[in-house]
C-alpha positions in Angstrom: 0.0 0.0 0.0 1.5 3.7 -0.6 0.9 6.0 1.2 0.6 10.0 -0.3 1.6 12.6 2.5 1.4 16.3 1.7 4.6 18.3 2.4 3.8 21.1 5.1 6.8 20.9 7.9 10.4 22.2 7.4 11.3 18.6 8.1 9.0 17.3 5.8 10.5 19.9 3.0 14.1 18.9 3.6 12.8 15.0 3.1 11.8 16.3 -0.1 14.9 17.4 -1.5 16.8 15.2 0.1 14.6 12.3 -1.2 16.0 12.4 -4.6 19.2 13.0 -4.0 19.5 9.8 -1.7 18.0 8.2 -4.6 20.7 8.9 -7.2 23.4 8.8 -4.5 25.5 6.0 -6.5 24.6 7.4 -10.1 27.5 9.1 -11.7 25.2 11.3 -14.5 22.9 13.0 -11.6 23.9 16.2 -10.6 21.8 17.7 -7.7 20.9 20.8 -7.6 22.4 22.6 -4.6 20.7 22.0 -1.5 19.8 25.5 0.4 19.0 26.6 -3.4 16.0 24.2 -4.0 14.4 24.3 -0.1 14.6 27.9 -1.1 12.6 27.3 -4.0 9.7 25.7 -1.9 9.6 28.9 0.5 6.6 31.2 -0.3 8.9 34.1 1.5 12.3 33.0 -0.5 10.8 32.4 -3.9 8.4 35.4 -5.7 6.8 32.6 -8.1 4.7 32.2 -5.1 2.7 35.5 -6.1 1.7 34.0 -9.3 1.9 29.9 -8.8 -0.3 27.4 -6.4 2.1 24.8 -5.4 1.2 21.5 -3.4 4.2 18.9 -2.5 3.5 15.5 -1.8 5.9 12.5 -0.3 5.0 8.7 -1.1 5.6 5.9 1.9 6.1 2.7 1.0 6.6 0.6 4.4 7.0 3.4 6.4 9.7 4.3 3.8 9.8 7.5 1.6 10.0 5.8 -2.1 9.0 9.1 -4.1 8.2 12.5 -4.8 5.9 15.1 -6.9 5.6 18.9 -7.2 2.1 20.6 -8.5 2.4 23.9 -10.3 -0.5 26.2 -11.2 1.2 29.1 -13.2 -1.6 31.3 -13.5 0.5 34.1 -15.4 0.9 31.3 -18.2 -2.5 29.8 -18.0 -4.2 33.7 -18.2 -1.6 34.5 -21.1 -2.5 31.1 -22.9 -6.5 31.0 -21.9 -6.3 27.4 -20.6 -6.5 25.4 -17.4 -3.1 23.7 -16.7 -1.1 22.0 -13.8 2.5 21.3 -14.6 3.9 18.7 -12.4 7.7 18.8 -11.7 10.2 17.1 -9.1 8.7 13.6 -9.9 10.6 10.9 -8.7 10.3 7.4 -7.6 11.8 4.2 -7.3 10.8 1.6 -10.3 7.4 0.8 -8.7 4.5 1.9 -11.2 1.9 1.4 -8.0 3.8 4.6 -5.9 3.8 6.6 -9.4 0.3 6.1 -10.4 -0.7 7.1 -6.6 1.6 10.4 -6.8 0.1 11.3 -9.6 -3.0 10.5 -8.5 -3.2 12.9 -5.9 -1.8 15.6 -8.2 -4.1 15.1 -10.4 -6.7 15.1 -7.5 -5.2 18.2 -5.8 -5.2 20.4 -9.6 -8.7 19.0 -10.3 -10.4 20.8 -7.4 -8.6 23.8 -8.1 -10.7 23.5 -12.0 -7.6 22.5 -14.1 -8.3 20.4 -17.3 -4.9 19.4 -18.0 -1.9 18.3 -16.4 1.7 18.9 -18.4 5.0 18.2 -17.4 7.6 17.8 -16.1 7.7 21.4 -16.0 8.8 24.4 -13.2 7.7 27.8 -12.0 9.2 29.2 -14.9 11.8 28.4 -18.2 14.7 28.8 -15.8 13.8 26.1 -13.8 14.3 22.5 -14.6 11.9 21.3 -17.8 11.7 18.2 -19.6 12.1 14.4 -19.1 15.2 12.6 -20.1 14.2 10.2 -22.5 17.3 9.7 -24.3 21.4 10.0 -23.3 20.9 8.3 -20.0 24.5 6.9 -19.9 25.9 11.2 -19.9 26.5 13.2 -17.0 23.7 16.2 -17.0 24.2 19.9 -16.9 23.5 22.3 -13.8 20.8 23.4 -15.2 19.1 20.0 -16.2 17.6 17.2 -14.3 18.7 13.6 -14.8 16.8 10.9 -14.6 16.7 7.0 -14.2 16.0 5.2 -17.5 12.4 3.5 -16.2 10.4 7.3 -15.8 9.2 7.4 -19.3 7.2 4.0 -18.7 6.0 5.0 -15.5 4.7 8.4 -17.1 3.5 6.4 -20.5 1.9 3.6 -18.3 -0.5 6.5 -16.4 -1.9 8.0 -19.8 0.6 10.6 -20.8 1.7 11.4 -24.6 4.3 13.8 -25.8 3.7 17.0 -25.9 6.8 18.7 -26.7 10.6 16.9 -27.2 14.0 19.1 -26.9 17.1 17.8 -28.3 20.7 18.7 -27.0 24.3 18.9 -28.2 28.0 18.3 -27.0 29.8 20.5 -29.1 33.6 20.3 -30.0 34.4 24.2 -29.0 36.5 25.6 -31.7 39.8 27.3 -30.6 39.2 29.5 -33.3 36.5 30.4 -36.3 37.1 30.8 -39.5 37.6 34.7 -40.7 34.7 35.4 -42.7 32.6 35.0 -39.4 34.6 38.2 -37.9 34.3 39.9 -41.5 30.6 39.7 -41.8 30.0 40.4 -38.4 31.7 43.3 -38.6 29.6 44.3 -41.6 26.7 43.7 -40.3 27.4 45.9 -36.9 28.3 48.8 -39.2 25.0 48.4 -41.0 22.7 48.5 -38.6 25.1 50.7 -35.9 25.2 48.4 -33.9 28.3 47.5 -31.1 29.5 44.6 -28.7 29.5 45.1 -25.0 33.4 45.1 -23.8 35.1 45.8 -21.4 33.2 46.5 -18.5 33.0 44.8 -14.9 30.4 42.5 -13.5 28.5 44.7 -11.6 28.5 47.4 -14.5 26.9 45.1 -17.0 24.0 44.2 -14.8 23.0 47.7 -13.3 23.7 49.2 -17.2 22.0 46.2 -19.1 20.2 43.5 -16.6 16.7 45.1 -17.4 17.3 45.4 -21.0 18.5 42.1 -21.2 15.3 40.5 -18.9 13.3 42.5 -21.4 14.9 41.2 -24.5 14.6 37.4 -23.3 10.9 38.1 -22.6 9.8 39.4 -26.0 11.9 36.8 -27.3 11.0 33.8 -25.7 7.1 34.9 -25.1 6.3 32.0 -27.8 7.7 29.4 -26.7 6.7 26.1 -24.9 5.6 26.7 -21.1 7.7 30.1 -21.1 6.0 32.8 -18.4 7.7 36.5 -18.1 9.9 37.2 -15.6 8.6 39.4 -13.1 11.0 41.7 -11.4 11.3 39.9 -8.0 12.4 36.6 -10.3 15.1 38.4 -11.9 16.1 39.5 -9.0 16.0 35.8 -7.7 18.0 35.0 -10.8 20.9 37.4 -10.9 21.6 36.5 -6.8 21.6 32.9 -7.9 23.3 32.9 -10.7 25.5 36.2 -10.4 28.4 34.2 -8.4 28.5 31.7 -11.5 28.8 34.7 -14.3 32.1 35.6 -16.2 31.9 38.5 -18.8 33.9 36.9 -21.1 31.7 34.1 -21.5 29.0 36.7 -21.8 28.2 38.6 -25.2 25.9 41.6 -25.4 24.8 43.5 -28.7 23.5 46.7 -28.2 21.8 49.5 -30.5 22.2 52.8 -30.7 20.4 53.7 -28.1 22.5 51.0 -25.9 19.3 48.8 -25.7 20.2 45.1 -25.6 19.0 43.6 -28.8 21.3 40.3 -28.6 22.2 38.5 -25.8 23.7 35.4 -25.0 25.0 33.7 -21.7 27.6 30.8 -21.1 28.2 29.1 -17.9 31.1 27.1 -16.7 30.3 23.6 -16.2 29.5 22.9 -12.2 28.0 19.5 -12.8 30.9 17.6 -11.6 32.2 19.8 -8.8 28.3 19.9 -7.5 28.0 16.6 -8.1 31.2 15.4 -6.2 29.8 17.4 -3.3 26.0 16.2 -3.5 24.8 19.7 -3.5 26.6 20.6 -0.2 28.3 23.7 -0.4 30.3 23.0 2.7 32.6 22.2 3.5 34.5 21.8 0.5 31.9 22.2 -2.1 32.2 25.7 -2.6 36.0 25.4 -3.4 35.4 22.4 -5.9 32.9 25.7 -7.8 35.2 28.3 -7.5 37.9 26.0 -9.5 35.3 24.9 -12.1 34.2 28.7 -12.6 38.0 29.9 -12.6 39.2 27.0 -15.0 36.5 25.4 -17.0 37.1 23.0 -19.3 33.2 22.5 -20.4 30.6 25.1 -20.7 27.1 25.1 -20.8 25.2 27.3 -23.5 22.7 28.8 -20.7 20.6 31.7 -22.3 20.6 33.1 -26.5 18.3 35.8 -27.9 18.0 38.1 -30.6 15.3 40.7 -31.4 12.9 40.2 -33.6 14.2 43.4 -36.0 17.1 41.7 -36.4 16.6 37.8 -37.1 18.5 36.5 -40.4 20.8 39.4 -40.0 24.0 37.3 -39.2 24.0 38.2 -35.1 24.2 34.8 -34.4 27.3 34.8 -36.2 28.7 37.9 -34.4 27.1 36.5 -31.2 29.2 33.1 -32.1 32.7 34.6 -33.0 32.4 36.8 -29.9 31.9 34.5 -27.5 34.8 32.1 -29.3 37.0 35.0 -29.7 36.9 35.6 -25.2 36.6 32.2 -24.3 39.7 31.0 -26.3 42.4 31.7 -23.2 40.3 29.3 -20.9 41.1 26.2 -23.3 37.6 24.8 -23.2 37.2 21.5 -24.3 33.5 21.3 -25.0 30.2 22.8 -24.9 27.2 21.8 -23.6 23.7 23.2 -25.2 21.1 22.5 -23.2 17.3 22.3 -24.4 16.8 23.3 -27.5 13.1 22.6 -28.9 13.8 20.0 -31.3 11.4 22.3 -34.1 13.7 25.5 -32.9 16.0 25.1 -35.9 16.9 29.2 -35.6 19.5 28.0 -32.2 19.9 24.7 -33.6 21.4 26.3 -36.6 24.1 27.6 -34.8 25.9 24.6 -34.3 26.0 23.7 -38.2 29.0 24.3 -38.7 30.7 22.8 -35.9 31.5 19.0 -35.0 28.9 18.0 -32.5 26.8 15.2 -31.0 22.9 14.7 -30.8 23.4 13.0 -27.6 19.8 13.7 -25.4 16.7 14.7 -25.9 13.9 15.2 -23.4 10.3 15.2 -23.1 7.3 17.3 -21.9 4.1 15.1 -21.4 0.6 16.1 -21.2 -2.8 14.2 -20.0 -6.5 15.6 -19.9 -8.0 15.8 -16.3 -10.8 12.9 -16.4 
């Protein structure tokens, strides 16, 4: 018999996240997201998505033994914007037992229907900075940061209750070129004279997110308004963001395009790769996990493509190019090995089509699911 408990204590919340990472404690590809970070998340006073999401947690006992996990997510902003009724579920996980999935879900489904929802979707967070997608393929490769791994048995538990695809995204390994070729510099250049247009150098940290942060937040919103289960970001939530991720952020693995009014009109955002500095620490900061970040930030040797956007004025103008040689132009004294894409909508073929050129790997792919609310 399993046993569905809804998450309400501070003790109860820590089981939560600690669930899964006792789960994947022997895997080599997880990578936990860090602690402090994701108890944070569940914290109506720590996380702002609160003012526009209801959120239920729920714990499954097995034996008097905690054997899974499930988030449910009412984003109104997205369902006002999209003039629908959804739930997204998110941090599902569970040992290989389709009775404990079926019941978690079950009382998702349960929990959204008496709040009117029609449709459940997932797995899906507050927003398109939080972790999205199932892993469906690439189960043998260590994730990124920013993605969630997960064991290869979750896409028949999901299947098994009634879901279908909804949407897939694929991702790359890319071979980072120590150099481009020079008509990339040449027609960039061109097309920054054309349109009077400049890259972003050689300021500080600080100076590039008081001078561009908004712009930036505001170019990522018009941007990425269309795609799959994207909400805006409201200003407490990039606030949120930039204190999360500020520590992680290196201008030259940042690239700006600005017009002549200094408005951001391209943007795009590399990480060093934390996953297996995080991952050696199991999302512990202390007492040595916050030295094992500080050497992957200072030194990487993999990089995770986080963030790309141009405005729509200037798509098919060549930025990407620009945006490209830029970025391979800064990053070239780090020695970096690899890159690592993240999702990219597998019908996106605009960022897809900037690794073209370059010798690469298909290597995952991941899945958003969706059911009607019987």
């Amino acid at each position: 018999m399993v046993d569905i408990v809804e998450v309400k204590t501070k003790k109860q919340l820590k089981q939560f996240v600690e669930f899964v990472n006792k789960l994947y404690w022997d895997c080599e590809y997880y990578v936990p997201m860090i602690n402090i970070d994701e108890r944070n998340n569940f914290v109506p006073s720590k996380n702002p998505a609160f003012e526009e999401c209801d959120v239920v947690l729920y714990l499954a006992y097995k034996d008097n033994k905690i054997v899974g996990r499930i988030a449910g997510i009412i984003q109104h902003t997205y369902n006002k914007i999209h003039n629908c009724k959804k739930v997204r579920f998110s941090r599902f996980d569970c040992i290989d037992d389709q009775e404990v999935a079926n019941a978690l879900f079950d009382k998702v489904t349960e929990w959204a229907k008496s709040k009117g929802m029609t449709t459940i979707m997932g797995p899906l967070g507050f927003n398109d900075l939080d972790r999205e997608g199932l892993l469906i393929k690439g189960f043998d490769r260590i994730c990124t940061y920013e993605t969630q791994y997960n064991y290869d048995y979750y896409p028949k538990l999901i299947e098994n209750y009634g879901f279908t695809k909804d949407v897939d995204w694929v991702e790359y390994r890319v071979k980072w070129p120590e150099k481009l070729d020079e008509r990339y510099s040449k027609i960039g250049h061109r097309v920054l004279e054309k349109y009077n247009l400049k890259v972003v150098k050689g300021i500080s940290k600080k100076k590039l997110i008081e001078q561009y942060g908004e712009g930036i937040f505001d170019l990522l919103d018009e941007e990425y308004h269309s795609l799959y289960g994207t909400v805006p970001f409201s200003k407490k939530t990039r606030q949120l963001i930039l204190k999360n991720f500020g520590p992680a952020l290196n201008t030259d693995l940042i690239c700006v395009v600005v017009d002549s009014n200094d408005k951001p009109v391209a943007f795009a955002l590399i990480l060093p790769s934390m996953s297996e500095a995080i991952r050696d620490s199991h999302g512990r900061l202390l007492p040595f996990g916050i030295f094992r970040l500080l050497k992957a930030i200072k030194h990487p040797k993999v990089v995770d493509f986080a963030l790309v956007a141009v405005a729509d004025d200037y798509h098919n103008k060549g930025l990407n190019g620009i945006i490209f040689s830029e970025l391979v132009d800064s990053i070239s004294k780090y020695k970096v090995e690899a890159c690592e894409t993240n999702l990219n909508l597998e019908d996106n073929l605009a960022v897809q089509n900037m690794w073209h050129n370059l010798e690469k790997e298909q290597h995952k792919r991941r899945r958003s699911y969706t059911k009607e609310i019987q």
